[in-house]
C-alpha positions in Angstrom: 0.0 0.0 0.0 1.0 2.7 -1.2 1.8 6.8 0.6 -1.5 8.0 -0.9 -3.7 5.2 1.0 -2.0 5.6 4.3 -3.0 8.8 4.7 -6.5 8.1 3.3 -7.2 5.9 5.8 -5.7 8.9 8.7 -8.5 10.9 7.2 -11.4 8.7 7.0 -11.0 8.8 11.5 -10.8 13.1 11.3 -14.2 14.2 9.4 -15.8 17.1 11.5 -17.0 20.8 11.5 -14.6 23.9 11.3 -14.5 27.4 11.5 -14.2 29.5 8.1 -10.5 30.4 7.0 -9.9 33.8 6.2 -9.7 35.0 2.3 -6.6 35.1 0.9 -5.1 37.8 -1.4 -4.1 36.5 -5.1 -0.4 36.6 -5.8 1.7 39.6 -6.7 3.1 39.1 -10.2 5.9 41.7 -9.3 6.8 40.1 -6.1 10.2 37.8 -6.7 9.4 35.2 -4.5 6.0 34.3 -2.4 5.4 32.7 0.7 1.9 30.7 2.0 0.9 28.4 4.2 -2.2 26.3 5.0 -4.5 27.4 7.9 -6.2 24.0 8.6 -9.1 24.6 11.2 -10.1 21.5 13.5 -13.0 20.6 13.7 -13.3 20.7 10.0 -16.3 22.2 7.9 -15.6 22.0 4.4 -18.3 24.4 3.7 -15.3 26.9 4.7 -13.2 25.5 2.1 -12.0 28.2 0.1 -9.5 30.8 0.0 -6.5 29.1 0.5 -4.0 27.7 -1.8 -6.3 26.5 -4.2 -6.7 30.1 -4.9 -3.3 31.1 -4.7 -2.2 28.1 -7.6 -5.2 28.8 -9.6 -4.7 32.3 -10.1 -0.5 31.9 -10.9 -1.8 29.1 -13.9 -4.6 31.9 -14.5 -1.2 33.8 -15.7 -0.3 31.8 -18.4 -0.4 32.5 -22.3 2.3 29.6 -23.1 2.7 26.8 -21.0 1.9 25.1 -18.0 3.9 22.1 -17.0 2.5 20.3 -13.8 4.5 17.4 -12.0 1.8 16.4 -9.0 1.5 13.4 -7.0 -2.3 13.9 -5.8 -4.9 16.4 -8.0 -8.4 16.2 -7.0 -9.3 19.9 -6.7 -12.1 21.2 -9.0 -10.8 25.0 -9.4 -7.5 24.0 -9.9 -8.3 21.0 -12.9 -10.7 24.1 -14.5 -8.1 26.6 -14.4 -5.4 24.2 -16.4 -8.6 23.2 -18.8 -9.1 27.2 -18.8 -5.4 27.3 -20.0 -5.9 25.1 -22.8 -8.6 26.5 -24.1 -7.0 30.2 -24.5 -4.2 28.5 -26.6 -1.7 27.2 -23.7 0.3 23.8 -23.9 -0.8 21.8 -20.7 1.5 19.2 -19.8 1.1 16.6 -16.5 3.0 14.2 -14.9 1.8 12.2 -11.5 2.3 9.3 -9.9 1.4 6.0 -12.2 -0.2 4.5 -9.2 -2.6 7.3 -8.7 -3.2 7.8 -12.3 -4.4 4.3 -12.7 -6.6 3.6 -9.8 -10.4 3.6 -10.6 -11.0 4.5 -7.0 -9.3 8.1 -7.6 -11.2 11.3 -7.6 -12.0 12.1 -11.8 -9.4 15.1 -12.0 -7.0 13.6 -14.4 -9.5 11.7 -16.5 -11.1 14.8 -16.7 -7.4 16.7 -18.0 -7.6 13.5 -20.6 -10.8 14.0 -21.9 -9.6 17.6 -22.7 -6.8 16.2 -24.3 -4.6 17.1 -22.0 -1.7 14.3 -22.0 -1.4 12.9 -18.4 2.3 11.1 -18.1 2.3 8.6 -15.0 5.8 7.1 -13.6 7.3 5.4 -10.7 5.7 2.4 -10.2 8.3 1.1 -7.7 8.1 3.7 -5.6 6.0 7.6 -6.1 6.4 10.2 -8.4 6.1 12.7 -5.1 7.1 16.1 -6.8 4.2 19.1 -6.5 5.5 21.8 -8.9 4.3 23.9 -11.6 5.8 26.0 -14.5 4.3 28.8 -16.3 5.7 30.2 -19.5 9.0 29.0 -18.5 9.3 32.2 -16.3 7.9 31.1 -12.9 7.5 27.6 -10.9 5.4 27.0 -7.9 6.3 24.2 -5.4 6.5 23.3 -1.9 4.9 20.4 0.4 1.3 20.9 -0.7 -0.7 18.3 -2.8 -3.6 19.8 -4.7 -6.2 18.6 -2.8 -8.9 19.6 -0.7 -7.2 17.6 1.8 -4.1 19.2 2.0 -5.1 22.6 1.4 -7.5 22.3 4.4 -6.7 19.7 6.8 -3.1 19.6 6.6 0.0 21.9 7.8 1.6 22.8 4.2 3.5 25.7 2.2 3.6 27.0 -1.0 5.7 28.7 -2.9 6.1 31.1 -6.1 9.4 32.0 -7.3 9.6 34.6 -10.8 12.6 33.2 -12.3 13.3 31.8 -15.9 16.9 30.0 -14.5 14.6 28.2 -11.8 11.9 27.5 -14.1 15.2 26.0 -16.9 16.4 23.2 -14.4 12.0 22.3 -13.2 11.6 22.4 -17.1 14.8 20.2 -17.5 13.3 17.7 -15.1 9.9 17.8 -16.6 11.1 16.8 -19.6 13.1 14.0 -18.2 9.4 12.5 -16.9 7.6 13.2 -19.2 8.7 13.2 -22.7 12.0 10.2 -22.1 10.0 8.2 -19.1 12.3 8.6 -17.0 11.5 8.1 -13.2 13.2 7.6 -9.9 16.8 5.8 -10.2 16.2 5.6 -14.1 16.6 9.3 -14.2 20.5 10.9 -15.0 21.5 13.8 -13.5 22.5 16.8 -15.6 20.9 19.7 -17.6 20.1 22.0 -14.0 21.8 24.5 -12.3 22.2 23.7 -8.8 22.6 27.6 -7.6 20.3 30.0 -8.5 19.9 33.6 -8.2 16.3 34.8 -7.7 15.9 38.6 -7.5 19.3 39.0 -5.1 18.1 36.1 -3.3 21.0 32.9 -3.4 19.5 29.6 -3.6 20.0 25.7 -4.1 17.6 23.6 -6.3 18.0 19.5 -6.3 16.2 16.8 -7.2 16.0 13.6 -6.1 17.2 11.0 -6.7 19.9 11.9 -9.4 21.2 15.2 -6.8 22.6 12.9 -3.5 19.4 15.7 -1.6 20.3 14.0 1.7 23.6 15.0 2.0 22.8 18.7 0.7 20.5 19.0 3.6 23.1 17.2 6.1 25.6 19.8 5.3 23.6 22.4 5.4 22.8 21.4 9.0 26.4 20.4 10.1 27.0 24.4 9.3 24.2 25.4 12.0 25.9 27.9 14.5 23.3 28.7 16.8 19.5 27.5 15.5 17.8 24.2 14.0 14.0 24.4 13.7 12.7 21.5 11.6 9.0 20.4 10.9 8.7 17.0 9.7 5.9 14.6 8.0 8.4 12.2 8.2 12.0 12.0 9.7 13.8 8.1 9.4 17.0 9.5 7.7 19.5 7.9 10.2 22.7 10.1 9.0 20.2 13.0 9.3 19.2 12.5 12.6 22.4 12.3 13.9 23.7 15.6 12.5 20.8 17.0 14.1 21.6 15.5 17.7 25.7 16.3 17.0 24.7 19.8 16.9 22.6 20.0 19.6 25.7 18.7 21.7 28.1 21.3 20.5 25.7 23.9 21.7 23.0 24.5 18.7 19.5 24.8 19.9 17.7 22.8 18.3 13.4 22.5 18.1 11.5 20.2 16.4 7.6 18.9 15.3 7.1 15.5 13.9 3.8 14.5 12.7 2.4 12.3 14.9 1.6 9.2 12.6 4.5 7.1 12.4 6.7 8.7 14.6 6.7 6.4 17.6 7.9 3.8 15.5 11.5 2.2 15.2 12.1 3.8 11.9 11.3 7.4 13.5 14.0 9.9 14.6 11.7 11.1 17.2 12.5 9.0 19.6 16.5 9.2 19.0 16.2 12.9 20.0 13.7 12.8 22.3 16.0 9.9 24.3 18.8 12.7 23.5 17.2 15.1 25.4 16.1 17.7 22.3 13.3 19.5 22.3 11.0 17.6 19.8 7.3 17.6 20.2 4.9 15.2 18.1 2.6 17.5 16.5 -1.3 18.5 17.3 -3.0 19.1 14.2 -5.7 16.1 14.6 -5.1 15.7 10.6 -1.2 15.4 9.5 1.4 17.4 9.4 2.7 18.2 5.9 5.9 20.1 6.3 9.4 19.3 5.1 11.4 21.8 6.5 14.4 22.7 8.0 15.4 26.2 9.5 18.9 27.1 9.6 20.5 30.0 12.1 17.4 31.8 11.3 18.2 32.6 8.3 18.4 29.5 5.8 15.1 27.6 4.9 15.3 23.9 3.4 11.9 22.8 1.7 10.2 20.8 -1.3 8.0 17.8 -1.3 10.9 15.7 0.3 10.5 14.0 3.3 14.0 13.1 5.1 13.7 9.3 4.6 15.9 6.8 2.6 12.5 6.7 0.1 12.6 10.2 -1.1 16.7 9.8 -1.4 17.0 6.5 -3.7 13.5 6.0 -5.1 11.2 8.8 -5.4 10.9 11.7 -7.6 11.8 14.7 -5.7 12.7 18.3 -5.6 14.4 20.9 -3.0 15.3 24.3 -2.4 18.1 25.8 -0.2 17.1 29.9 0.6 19.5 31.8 2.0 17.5 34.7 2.8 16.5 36.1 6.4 13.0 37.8 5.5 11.8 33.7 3.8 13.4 32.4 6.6 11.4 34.4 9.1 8.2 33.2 7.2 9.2 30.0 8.1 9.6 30.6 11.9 6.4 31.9 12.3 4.8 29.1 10.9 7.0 27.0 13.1 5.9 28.9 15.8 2.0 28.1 15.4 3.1 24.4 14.3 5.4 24.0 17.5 2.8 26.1 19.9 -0.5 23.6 18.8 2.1 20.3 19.4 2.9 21.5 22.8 -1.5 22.4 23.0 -3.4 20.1 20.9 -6.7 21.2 20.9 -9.1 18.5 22.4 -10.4 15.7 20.2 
């Protein structure tokens, strides 16, 4: 059984009633680079679902005149399918890759039959393991990404981010990697590295883009972590990297502070790296969203954000289809730490079932 069930079955125990979430502004073409996050509400009412980043993604594909090249694991939002049928229609070439799995099984919402139908072609891979990635491009000048499926799920039960970034160099090495899926087949181990630029300028802003698992993404992370000085703030859906976990407890003994949230589901088992630094004495917390817990990210010094749709396990390493950024920038990376904050403050109070 694959990722996608798991968590079906986690959400088929958490239906209920929720407060609504507030509105949420569309996204500033002039802006460089664009931070959101998830607000999920417990208990639930999905009557309240809207205004999230549903809107968010629909209006950046509402900006295409080109292209839009989508690499998603899980689709099943309705305003998100329209807009990319909206795309093709005004003249657009609409291109999607997802997981083969998904893609294939009857019992899946209708989103991508529905992209078929349109003649939209819909490129599934991986079957050994997930085609995990969640990014878009548009026009070959901008690429959204981040930990957020697109679905209703994620967008309103789940802690997730999102993230728009106005750069043609970025969008080059997410194009590169399209390609590689979705015109030569190539997923997972089969695919070579080459044709990206790991380091990437972004309006002033210096970052790191790798995929997985042709870019060794593990030990990019670990070294950005062996150079923490001071601060280590991670959010985790899932943590069983062992090499990871102990860079994270070796700085935490030569003096770095370290916080953490794991999502609750799995974590208690032998796989997890919760208990490893809990038993270390770190200040880790399983988290209190009654749903899951999206997030992979790290915070680095306060001023370095590590995020993408991989989770720090030996999976998203050698098998699945990945991608990361590395921001070295201390305005993103406070972004970051407030959502830690409101992630960290609800695992140390759940609210009550």
């Amino acid at each position: 059984m694959k990722y996608a069930r798991i968590i079906f079955l986690v959400l088929l125990l958490a239906a209920c009633d929720a407060p609504a979430t507030s509105p949420t502004p569309p996204p500033d073409s002039n802006a460089t680079i664009q931070v959101f996050f998830t607000t999920p509400k417990f208990p639930d009412n999905k009557a309240n679902h809207h205004g999230s980043l549903d809107d968010q993604l629909t209006a950046f594909i509402n900006t295409a005149r080109v292209s839009v090249d989508m690499a998603i694991y899980q689709l099943d939002l309705e305003n998100v399918t329209q807009a990319l049928l909206a795309a093709k229609k005004r003249g657009a070439t609409v291109r999607v890759v997802t997981d083969i799995d998904i893609l294939e099984d009857k019992d899946e919402n209708p989103s991508f039959k529905d992209l078929q139908k349109a003649s939209i072609t819909v490129v599934g891979g991986n079957p050994n393991a997930i085609m995990h990635d969640k990014f878009v491009v548009v026009d070959s000048a901008a690429v959204w990404t981040g930990s957020w499926n697109f679905t209703d799920n994620d967008t309103y039960r789940y802690n997730n981010n999102g993230m728009i970034l106005q750069s043609s160099d970025l969008a080059r090495n997410y194009t590169v990697t399209f390609e590689k899926m979705f015109k030569d087949k190539k997923f997972g181990p089969s695919r070579k590295p080459g044709g990206t630029t790991p380091r990437v300028n972004v309006g002033g802003i210096a970052l790191e883009n790798y995929f997985a698992p042709e870019d060794g993404v593990s030990g990019k992370i670990i070294a950005r972590l062996t150079q923490a000085a001071r601060t280590i703030d991670f959010m985790a859906f899932s943590f069983t990297d062992d090499e990871m976990g102990k860079t994270v407890r070796d700085r935490a003994k030569a003096g770095v502070k370290v916080r953490g949230v794991f999502e609750n589901t799995g974590s208690e088992t032998q796989f997890s790296e919760y208990g490893n630094m809990k038993k270390a004495g770190l200040d880790v917390w399983q988290d209190g969203n009654p749903y899951l817990m999206h997030h992979k990210v790290f915070i680095v010094d306060g001023k370095t954000v590590v995020l993408g749709s991989f989770n720090f396990s030996q999976n998203a390493e050698t098998s699945n289809d990945e991608n990361l950024l590395i921001i070295d920038d201390a305005a993103i990376a406070q972004k970051f730490t407030e959502e830690f904050a409101r992630v960290y403050e609800q695992a140390k109070n759940p609210p009550k079932k």
